[in-house]
N, C-alpha and C positions, 0 to 999 in steps of 0.2 A: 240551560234553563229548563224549568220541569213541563212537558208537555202531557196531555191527555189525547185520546183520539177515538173518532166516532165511526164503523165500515157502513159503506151504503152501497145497496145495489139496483141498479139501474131498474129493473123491472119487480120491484118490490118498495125501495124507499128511493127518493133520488131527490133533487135538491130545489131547495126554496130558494126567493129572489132572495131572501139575504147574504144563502152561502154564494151566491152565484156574483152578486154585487164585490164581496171579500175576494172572490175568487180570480175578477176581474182586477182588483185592486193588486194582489199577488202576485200575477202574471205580467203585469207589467214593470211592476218591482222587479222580476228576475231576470224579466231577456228584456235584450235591445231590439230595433226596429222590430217591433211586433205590437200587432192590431189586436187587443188583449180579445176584444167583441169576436174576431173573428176566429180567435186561437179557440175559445171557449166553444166557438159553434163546433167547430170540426174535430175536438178531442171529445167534447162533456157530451153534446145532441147529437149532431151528424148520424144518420142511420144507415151506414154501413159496415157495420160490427153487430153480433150479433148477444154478446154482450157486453158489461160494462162492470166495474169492482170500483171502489172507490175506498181509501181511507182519506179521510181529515183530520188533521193536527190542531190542537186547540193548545191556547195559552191565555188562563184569564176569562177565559170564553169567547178570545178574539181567534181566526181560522190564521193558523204562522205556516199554516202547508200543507201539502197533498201529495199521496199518488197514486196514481189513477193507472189499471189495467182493462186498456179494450182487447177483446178476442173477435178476432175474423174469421172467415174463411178465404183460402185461397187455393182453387183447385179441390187436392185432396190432402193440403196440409190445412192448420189451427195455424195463426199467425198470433201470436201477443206482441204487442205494443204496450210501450209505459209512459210516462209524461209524469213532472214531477217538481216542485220549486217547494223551496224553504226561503223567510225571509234569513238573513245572513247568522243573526245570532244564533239560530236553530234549525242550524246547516250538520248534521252528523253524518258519518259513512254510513254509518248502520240504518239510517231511520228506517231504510225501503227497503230492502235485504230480503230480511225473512217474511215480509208480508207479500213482495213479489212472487218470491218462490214456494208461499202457501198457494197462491192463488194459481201457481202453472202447474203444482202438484194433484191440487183437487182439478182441473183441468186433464190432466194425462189421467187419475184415476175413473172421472168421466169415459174418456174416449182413447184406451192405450191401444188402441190397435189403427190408430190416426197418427201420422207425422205431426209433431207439435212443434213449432220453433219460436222461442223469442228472438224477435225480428224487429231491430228497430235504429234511430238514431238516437246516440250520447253525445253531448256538443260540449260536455263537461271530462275532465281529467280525472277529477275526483266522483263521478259516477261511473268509469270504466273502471277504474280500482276496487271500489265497494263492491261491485261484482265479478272481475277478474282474482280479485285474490281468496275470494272466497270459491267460486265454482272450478269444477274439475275439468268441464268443456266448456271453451267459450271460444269464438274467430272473432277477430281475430284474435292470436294469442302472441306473444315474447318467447315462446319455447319453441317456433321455429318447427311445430309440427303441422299437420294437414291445415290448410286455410278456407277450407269449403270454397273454393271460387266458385263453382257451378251454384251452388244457394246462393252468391252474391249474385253473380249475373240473374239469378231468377226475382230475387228479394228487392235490390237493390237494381232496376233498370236503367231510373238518373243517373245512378251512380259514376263516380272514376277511379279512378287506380289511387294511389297514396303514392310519397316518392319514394318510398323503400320497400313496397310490396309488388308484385304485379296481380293485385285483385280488387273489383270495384269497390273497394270498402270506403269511401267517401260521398258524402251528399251533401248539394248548398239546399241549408236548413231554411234560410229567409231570415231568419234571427241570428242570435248571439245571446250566450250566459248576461249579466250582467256583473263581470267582472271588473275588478278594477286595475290599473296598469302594475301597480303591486303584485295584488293575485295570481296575472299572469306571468309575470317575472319569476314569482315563486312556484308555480307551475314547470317551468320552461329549466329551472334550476334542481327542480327535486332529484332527490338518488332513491326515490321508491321508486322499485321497477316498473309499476304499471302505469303511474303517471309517467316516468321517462319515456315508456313505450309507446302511451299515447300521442303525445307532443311529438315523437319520432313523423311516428303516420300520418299525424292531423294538425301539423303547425299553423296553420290558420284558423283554430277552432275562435279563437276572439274575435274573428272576424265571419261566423256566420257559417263556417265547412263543420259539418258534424260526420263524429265515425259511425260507420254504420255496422253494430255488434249481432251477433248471430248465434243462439244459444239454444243446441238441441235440450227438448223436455223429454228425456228419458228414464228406465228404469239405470239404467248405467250410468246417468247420470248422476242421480240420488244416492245410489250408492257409491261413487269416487266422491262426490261431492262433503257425504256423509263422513266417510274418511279423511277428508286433507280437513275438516272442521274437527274431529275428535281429535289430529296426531298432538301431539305436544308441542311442535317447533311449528304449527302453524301460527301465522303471522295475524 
């Protein structure tokens, strides 16, 4: 279905009770046990990030989804975090993608001589693929090359091991997707790699464990990145 969308940022335009009422309405639509009030306070207001990105998805001129980049600080890295729901019919891999990775780009062209990493939890299979099959560095990865354990241990404290890794890459979220026992079944049966991969590490994801992904913002990165999106057999 055809959607439209509006960017807002936090210390410039940022949001009225309407979108915020919709917003709450969305969030609860998407995850299970979750206090939509309180999900809202600590992603949209909370102030400790030092800024805040926002797209909104419109349909009709009703709000069908978001996603939302907070930037932290921690130490002497940038931390990005994302958070992000669609109601089901206007669910696409693509919708976050390239609007995530503008917003960590102008981010690194900011501050490149800052350690920058997206840092966060995906409680979803089909958000670790939308961004695994697309970028060139991501942890964990299926290629069985460096797993950055020392960034998990640092990023990731709550965290535990998964059963096929030895590195903290898991976190209990407090929620769950709002999938349905189907969804996850087809989940749990796919032959695309990255959801296979997923479900490897995080079989309990319907049940509230999210994997916790770890994705250097670099110039190295941009550029392989840049590459496996022009080759021809990218997927």
């Amino acid at each position: 279905m055809k959607t439209s969308f509006i960017d807002y940022t936090q210390n410039k335009n940022w949001l009225n009770d309407a979108h915020k009422q919709a917003l709450l309405k969305l969030i609860s639509a998407s995850f299970n046990d979750v206090d939509a009030e309180y999900y809202f306070n600590k992603y949209f207001v909370a102030n400790d990030v030092f800024a805040r990105k926002l797209r909104l998805y419109f349909a009709q001129n009703e709000v069908v989804g978001y996603c939302l980049i907070n930037f932290s600080q921690s130490g002497k890295n940038v931390l990005i975090r994302a958070s992000a729901a669609f109601y089901p019919q206007y669910r696409k891999g693509g919708n976050t993608f390239m609007y995530s990775m503008k917003q960590a780009f102008i981010c690194w062209l900011k501050s490149p001589r800052q350690n920058i990493y997206y840092a966060d939890t995906m409680l979803s299979p089909a958000m670790y693929r939308a961004m695994a099959k697309k970028l060139a560095i991501i942890w964990p990865n299926a290629n069985g090359k460096e797993q950055a354990k020392q960034l998990f241990e640092q990023f990731n404290k709550d965290g535990f091991d998964s059963p096929v890794l030895k590195v903290p890459c898991l976190v209990t979220a407090g929620r769950a997707s709002n999938y349905s026992a189907q969804e996850v079944a087809n989940f749990k049966t796919s032959d695309k790699e990255e959801i296979n991969f997923y479900c490897q590490l995080n079989p309990e994801f319907a049940k509230g464990t999210a994997l916790f992904v770890i994705i250097p913002v670099t110039l190295k990165q941009f550029f392989l990145t840049g590459i496996k999106l022009l080759t021809p057999f990218y997927r």
